[in-house]
C-alpha positions as MATLAB code, in Angstrom:
seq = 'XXXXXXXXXXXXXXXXXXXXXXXXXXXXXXXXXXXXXXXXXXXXXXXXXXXXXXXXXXXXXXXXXXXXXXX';
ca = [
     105.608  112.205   94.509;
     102.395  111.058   95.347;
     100.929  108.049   95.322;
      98.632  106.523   92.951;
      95.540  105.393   95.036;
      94.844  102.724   92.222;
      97.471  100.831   92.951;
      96.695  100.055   96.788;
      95.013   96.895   96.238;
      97.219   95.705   93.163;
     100.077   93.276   94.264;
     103.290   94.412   94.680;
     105.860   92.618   92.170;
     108.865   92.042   93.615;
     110.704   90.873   89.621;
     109.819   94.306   88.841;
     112.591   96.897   89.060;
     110.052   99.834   88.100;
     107.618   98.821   91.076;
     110.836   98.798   93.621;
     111.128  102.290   92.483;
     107.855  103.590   92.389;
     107.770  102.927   96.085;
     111.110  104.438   96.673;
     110.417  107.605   94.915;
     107.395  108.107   97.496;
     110.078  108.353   99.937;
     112.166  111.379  101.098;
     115.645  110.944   99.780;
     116.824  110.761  103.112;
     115.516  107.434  103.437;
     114.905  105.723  100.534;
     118.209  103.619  101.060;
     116.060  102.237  103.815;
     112.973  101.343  102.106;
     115.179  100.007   98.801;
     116.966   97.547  101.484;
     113.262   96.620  103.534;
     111.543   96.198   99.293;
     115.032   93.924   98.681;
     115.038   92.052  102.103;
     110.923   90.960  101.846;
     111.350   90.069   98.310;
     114.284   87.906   99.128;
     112.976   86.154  102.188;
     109.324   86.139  100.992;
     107.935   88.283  103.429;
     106.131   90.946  100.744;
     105.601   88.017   98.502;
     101.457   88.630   98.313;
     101.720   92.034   99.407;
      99.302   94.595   98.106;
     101.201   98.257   97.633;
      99.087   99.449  100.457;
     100.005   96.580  102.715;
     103.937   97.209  101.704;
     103.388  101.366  102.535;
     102.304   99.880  106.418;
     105.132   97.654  106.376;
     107.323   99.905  105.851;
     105.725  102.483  107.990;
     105.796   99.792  111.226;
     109.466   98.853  110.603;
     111.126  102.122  109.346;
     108.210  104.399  111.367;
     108.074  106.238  107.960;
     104.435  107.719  107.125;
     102.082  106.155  104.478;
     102.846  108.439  101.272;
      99.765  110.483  100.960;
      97.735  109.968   97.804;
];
């Protein structure tokens, strides 16, 4: 899946179960385990609290070294 360029500077919602899996579909199956546990993690702890999407895609791309999904 590719993502939806529109959403890059929108906020990323972490009470929202469809937004945790919007960014997990981006993801090879392979790894989306990995990404569902980073979303979960920086919602709990308040790391990805005012995260845009775009800012969560290089999060996850400097911790997991998983590419920004192309758009």
């Amino acid at each position: 899946m590719a993502r939806d360029k529109a959403k890059d500077d929108e906020l990323f919602d972490c009470s929202q179960e469809h937004e945790h899996n919007y960014v997990i579909g981006l993801y090879d199956d392979d790894y989306q385990d990995d990404v569902e546990k980073l979303l979960k993690d920086g919602c709990e702890d308040g790391t990805i609290k005012n995260y845009t999407h775009k800012k969560v895609y290089e999060l996850i791309k400097k911790e997991l070294d998983l590419p920004v999904p192309v758009s």
